[in-house]
C-alpha positions in Angstrom: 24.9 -13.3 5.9 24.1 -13.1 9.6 22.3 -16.4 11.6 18.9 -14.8 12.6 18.5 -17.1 15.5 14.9 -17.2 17.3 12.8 -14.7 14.9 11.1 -13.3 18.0 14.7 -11.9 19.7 15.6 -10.7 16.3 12.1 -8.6 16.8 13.0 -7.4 20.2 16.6 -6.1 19.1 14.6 -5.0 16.2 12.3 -3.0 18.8 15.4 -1.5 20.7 16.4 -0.1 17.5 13.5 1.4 16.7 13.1 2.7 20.5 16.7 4.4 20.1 16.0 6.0 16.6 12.5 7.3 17.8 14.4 9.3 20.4 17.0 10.7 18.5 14.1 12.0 16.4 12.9 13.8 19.5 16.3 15.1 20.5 16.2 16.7 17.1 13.2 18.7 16.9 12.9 21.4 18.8 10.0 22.8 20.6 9.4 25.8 17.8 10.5 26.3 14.6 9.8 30.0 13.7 11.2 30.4 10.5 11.9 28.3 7.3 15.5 28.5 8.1 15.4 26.9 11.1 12.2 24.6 9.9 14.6 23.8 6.6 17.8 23.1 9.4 15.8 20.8 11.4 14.7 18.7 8.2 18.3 18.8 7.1 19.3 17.1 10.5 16.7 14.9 10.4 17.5 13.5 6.9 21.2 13.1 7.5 20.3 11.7 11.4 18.2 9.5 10.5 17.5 8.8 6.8 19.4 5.8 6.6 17.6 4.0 9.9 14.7 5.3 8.5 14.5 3.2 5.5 17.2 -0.1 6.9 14.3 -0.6 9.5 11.6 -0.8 7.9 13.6 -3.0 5.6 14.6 -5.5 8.5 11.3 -5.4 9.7 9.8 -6.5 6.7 12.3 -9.6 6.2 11.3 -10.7 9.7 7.5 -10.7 8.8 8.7 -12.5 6.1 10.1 -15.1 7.7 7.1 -15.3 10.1 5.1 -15.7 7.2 7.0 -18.3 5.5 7.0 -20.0 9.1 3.6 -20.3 9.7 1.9 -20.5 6.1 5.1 -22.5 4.2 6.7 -24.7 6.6 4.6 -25.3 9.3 6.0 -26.3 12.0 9.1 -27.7 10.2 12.7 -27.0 12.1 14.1 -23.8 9.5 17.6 -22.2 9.9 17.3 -18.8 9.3 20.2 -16.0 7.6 19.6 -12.8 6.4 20.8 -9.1 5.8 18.7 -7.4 7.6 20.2 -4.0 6.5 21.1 -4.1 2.9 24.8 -5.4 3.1 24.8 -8.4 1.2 26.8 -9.1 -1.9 24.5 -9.6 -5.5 24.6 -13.0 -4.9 23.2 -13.0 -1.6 19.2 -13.0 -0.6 17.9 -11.3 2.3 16.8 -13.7 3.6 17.5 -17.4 3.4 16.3 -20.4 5.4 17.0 -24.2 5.4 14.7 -26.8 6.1 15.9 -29.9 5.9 17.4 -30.6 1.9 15.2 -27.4 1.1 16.1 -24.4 0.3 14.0 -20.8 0.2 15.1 -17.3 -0.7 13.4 -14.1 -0.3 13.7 -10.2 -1.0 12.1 -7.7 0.6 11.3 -4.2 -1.0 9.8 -1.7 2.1 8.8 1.4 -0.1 5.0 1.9 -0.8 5.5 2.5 -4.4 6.8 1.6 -7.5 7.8 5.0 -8.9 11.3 5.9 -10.4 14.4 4.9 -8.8 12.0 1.9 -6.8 10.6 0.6 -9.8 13.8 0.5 -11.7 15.2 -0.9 -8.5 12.4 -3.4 -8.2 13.5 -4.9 -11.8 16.9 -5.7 -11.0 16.2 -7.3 -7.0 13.4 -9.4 -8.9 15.8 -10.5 -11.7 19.0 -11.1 -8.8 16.3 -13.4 -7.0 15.6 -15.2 -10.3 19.0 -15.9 -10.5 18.9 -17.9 -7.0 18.3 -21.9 -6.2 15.2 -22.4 -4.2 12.1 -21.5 -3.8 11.7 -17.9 -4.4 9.8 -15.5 -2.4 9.4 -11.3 -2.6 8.4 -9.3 0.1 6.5 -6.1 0.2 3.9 -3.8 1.7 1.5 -2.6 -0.6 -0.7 -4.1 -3.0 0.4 -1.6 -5.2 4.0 -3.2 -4.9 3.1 -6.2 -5.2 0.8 -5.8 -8.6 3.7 -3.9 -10.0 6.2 -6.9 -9.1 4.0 -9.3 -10.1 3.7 -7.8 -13.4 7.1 -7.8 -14.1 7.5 -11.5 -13.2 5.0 -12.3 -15.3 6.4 -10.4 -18.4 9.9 -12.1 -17.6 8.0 -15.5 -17.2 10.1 -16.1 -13.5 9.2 -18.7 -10.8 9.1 -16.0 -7.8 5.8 -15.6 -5.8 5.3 -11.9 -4.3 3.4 -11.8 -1.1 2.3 -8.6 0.9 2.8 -8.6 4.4 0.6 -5.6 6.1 
């Protein structure tokens, strides 16, 4: 896991990244597409250019909200250490995000996709239950209200201790 440091520099690198994956979009589209060849060639290069940022983004971005959140409405004003994966590349035994305060402990996942269908809501089930699995107190992370009555019914079925908030 990586040390997050101050949440509002991890923002601003955040914001670079954004910045430089914006413009690589542009560099990619050219000014007219005039056949489905070259309109199916340009969405080709966009998916393998950018796919990837594309979705680790968002996901970063929604672990720093997170943590903003859990700043303001959990510990107020109490000194945190924050470590996280902001892009997907921790182990199964690792949250993505984690923060110390003081002899507690709180662990979080964080699911970016506006809905629970296929692939996300099987995915959903198995982040929910690797959270379960962790010490402290357990928060999940999404965007949608839709996500979060989907995870919330799954934690109630399981009868977990995880609290699902969405951040806008």
């Amino acid at each position: 896991m990586e040390q997050v440091g101050s949440i509002p520099e991890a923002k601003r690198r955040l914001l670079a990244k954004i910045k430089e994956l914006l413009s690589s979009t542009k560099r990619l589209i050219p000014d007219e597409v005039d056949s489905v060849g070259t309109g199916i060639g340009v969405l080709s290069a966009l998916r393998r250019e950018i796919y990837e940022d594309l979705n680790q983004i968002q996901h970063a971005a929604l672990i720093l909200d997170g943590a903003e959140w859990l700043e303001k409405d959990v510990l107020q004003g109490e000194t945190a250490e924050w470590h996280w994966n902001p892009y997907q590349t921790g182990t199964n035994d690792e949250p993505d995000l984690l923060c110390r305060s003081g002899a507690d402990m709180i662990v979080a996942e964080a699911t970016a996709s506006p809905e629970p269908k296929g692939f996300i809501d099987s995915r959903m089930a198995s982040t929910l239950e690797k959270l379960n699995r962790m010490n402290g107190e357990r928060y999940y992370f999404v965007r949608t209200a839709t996500m979060k009555r989907r995870a919330e019914t799954k934690i109630a079925k399981a009868g977990w201790d995880i609290r699902v908030i969405a951040l806008p």
